[in-house]
C-alpha positions in Angstrom: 170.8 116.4 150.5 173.1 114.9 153.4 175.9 115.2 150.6 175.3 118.8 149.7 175.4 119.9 153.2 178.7 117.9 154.4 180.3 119.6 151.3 179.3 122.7 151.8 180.4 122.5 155.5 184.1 120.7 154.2 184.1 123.8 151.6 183.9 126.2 154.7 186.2 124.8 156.7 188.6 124.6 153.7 188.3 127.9 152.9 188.7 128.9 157.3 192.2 126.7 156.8 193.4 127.9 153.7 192.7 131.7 155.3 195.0 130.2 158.5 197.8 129.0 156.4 198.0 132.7 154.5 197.9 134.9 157.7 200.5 132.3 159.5 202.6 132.5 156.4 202.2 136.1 156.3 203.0 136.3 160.2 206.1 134.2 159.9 207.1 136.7 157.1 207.0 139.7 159.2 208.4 138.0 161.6 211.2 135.7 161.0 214.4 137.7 160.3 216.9 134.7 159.2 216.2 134.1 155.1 216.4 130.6 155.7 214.4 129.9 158.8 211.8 132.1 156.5 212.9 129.9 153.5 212.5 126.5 155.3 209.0 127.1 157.0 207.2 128.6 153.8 208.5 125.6 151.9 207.1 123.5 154.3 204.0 125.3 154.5 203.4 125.1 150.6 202.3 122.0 150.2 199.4 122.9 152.8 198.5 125.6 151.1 197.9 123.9 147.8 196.7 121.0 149.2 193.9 123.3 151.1 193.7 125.4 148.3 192.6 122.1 145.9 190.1 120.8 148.9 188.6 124.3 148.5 188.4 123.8 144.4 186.8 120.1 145.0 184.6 120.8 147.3 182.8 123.5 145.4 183.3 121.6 142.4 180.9 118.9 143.8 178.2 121.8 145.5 178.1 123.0 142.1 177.5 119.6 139.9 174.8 118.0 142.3 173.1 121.4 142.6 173.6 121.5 138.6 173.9 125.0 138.5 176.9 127.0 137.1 175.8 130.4 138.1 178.4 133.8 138.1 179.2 134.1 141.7 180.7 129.8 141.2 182.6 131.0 138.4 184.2 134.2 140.4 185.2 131.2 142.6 186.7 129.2 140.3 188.4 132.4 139.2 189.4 133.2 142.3 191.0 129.7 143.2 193.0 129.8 139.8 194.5 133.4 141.1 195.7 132.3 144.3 197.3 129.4 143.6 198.9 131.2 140.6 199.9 133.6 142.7 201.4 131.1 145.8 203.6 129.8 142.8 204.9 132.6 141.8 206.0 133.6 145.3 207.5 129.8 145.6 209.0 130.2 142.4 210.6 133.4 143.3 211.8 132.0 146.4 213.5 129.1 145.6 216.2 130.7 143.3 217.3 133.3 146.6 220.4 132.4 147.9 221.8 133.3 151.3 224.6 135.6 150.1 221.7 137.5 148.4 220.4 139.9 151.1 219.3 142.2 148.7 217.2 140.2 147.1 215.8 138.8 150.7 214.7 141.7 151.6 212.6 142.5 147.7 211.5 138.9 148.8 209.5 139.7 151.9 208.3 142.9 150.3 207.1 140.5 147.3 205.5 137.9 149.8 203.6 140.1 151.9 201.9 141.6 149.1 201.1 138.4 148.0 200.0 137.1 151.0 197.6 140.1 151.4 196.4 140.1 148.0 195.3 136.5 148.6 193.8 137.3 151.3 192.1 139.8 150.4 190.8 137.7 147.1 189.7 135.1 149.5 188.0 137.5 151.9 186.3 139.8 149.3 185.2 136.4 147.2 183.5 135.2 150.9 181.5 138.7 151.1 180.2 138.7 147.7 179.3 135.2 147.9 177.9 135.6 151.6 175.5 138.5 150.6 174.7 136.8 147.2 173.8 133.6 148.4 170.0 134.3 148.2 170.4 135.0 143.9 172.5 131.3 143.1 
């Protein structure tokens, strides 16, 4: 049962992590005014993220199979995981093709990333409640 609990423990801190890297991403969004001091630190920061974000998908991925059970609230997870990083390549995709000449589309850029920073967050927060005040019924 040693296993089950450091998992569970690595799955929270993952999760704690994964919430740091969206709000700091989000911060440096409303924050940094040059496109490609913006440009350079979410670039850098995207490899985090998904790395985090697959940490978060093992780590429940192994609570799951020992416990053997695949109950609704560890598929809303799954779900959940899928969507963010979905949506963290979309914003990465959209990104990427932005050059600095393009101010116009800068600015639909950090409209774009800011709702997708706080729709991940949100998934990830909302996801955490349900799961919190479900625990007792998986």
């Amino acid at each position: 049962m040693e296993l089950v609990g450091s998992s569970i423990d690595t799955h929270i801190y993952a999760i704690c992590i994964l919430v740091g890297i969206i709000i700091f991403n989000l911060y440096s969004v409303i924050t940094i005014d040059k496109f490609f001091l913006l440009h350079k630190r979410l670039k850098t920061m995207t490899p985090y993220f998904h790395g985090f974000n697959f940490v978060v998908a093992y780590t429940g991925g192994i609570v799951s199979a020992f416990k053997h059970t695949l109950s609704p609230m560890v598929i809303v997870m799954v779900i959940a995981t899928i969507f963010v990083m979905i949506l963290e390549i979309k914003r990465y995709k959209k990104m990427r093709v932005i050059k600095l000449a393009q101010t116009e589309l800068q600015d639909q850029f950090r409209k774009f990333a800011k709702k997708i920073y706080l729709i991940e967050l949100s998934t990830l927060i909302v996801v955490f409640l349900v799961s919190f005040l479900f625990r007792q019924y998986y």
